[in-house]
C-alpha positions, -999 to 999 in steps of 0.1 A, spaced: 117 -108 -35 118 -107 2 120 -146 15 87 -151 33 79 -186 36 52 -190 58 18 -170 54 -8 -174 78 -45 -165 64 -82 -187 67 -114 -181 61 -124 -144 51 -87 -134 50 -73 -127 15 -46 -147 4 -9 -138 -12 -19 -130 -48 -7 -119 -82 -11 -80 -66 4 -89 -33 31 -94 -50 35 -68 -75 27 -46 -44 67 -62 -29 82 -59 -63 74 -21 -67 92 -14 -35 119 -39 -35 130 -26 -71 132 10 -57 157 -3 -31 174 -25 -50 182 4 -80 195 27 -50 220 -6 -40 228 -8 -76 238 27 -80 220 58 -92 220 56 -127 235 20 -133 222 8 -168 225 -31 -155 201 -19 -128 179 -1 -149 183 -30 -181 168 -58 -151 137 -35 -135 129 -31 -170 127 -71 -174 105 -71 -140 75 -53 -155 86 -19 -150 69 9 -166 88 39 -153 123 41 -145 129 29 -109 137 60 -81 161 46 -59 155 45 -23 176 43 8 164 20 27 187 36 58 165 67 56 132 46 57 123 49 95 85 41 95 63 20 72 26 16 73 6 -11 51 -30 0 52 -50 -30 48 -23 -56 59 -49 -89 49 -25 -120 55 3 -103 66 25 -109 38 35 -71 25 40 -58 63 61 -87 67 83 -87 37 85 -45 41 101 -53 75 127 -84 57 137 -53 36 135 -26 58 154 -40 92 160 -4 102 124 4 99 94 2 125 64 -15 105 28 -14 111 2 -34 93 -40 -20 97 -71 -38 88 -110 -33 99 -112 -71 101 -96 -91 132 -91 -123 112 -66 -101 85 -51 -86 122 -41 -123 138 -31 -131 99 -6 -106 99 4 -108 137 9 -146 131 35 -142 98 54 -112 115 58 -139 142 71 -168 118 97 -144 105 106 -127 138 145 -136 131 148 -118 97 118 -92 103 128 -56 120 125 -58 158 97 -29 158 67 -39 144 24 -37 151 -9 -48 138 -33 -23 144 -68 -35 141 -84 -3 126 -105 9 92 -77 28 67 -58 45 95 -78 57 123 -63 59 157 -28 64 147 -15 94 159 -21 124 144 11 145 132 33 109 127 40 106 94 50 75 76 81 74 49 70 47 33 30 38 33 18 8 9 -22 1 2 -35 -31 -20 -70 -19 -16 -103 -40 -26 -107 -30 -66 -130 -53 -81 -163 -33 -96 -194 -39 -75 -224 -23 -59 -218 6 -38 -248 -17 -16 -231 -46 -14 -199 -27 -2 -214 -7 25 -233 -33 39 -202 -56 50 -186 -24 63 -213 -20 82 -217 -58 97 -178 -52 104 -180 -21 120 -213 -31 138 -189 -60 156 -157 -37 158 -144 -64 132 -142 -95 153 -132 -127 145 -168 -141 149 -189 -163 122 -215 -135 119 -186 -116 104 -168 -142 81 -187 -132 50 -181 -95 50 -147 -101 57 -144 -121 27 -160 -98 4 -139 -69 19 -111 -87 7 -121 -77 -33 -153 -56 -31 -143 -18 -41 -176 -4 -50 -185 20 -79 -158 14 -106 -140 -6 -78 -128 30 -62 -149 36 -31 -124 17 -10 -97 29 -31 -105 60 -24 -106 65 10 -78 42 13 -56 64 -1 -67 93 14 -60 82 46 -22 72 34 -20 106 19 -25 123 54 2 98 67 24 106 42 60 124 52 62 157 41 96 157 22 106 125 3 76 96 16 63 72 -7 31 59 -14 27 24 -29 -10 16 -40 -24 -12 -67 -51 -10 -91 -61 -25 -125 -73 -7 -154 -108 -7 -148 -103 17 -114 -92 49 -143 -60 48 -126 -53 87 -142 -81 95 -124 -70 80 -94 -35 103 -96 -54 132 -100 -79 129 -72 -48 121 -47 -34 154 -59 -66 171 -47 -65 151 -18 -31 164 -14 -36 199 -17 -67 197 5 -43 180 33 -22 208 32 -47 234 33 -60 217 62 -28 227 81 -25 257 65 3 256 47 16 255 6 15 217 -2 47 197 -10 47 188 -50 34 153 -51 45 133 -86 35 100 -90 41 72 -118 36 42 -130 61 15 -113 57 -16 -116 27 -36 -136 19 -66 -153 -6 -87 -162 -28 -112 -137 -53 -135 -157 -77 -113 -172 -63 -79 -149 -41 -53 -160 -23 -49 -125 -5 -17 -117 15 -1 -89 12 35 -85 43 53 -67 29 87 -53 64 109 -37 64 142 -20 89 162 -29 106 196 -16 89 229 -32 118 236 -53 123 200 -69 107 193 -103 130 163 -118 102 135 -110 78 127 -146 46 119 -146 37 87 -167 7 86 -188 -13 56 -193 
């Protein structure tokens, strides 16, 4: 795994966790098979040790020019995508301020082994980016855990009231923004990923995005292709093919953790399975 040594997170800021974690391994596995050699059983033999459920689909890191973490918390995805991805310009979103200095503050510590071009963005999903700059690579650890769709809208809405500042009126929703998804622990998965799906590069991007068994992660993969399709037809045009699989997962105290790896592809290719849960 990337080397990142010091995190910065406090109160109402979500910690490096089992997820956060499987979140790097998911990518760093694709790079590493593509270092390894397409193909290379003693690549394939180790993923396969590392809690990998599909094969890995090498990727070049040299053709990864833009990465977006949506929902960047303590900082410490956006920081090890940039240890990984030197060549890359990186930029880490989140609604709350404290998860914005969080990340700002562990790009900092790793400023001599992170890529030179990197943000934090203090924004819900991905608002304010500009429209028409995709991403190649976007990653999304979204809050999952099952509550009420109440209890989730009402700390957006003291968040968004206070434009998500770093204020002690705010510390609570923060916190439970850190873990509260809503109905079936989706709501937040949801439009999370729907927002990286509009961000997504046409031909090869990647999206990266974590749930547990209890979101219906099948579900899940068949929403974003509707989302897809409903992207496209947005801008008027025939929709890339968008496959997705299972890549990495394991299991976090009583959580079945997965990573789902959604790629557009060109029209014509068909070679990428779907994996069935």
């Amino acid at each position: 795994m990337a080397s990142i040594s010091a995190t910065t997170y406090g109160e109402g800021v979500y910690p490096p966790s089992d997820d956060t974690f499987l979140l790097v391994d998911a990518l760093e596995q694709d790079l590493a098979a593509f270092s390894s050699g397409v193909g290379n059983e003693s690549a394939e033999a180790a993923a396969k040790k590392s809690k990998l459920i599909s094969s890995p689909l090498p990727l070049d890191g040299r053709d990864v020019a833009s990465v977006v973490e949506v929902g960047s918390g303590s900082g410490f995805v956006s920081a090890s995508a940039s240890v990984l991805l030197p060549g890359a310009y990186v930029v880490g979103t989140d609604l709350s301020q404290r998860a914005c200095l969080a990340t700002r503050a562990t790009l900092a510590a790793h400023a001599e082994s992170c890529s030179g071009r990197s943000d934090v963005l203090g924004t819900e999903s991905l608002l304010g980016l500009r429209p028409g700059a995709p991403f190649d690579v976007v990653l999304v650890n979204p809050p999952y855990v099952p509550t009420s769709s109440e209890e989730l809208r009402e700390s957006l809405s003291t968040l968004r009231e206070r434009g998500g500042a770093a204020v002690p009126e705010t510390e609570g929703a923060a916190f439970t923004l850190t873990w509260a998804g809503g109905l079936d622990g989706v709501e937040m998965t949801v439009a999370m990923l729907e927002a990286g799906l509009r961000a997504l590069a046409a031909a090869g991007g990647r999206l990266y995005l974590i749930v547990v068994q209890e979101n219906q992660p099948e579900e899940l993969a068949r929403r974003a292709q509707d989302v897809w399709r409903g992207v496209w037809a947005d801008r008027g045009r025939r929709p890339p093919r968008l496959a997705w699989a299972v890549a990495v997962q394991t299991r976090a105290s009583n959580e079945l953790l997965s990573v789902l790896r959604f790629v557009s592809t060109e029209l014509e290719e068909e070679e990428e399975a779907v994996t069935e849960f």
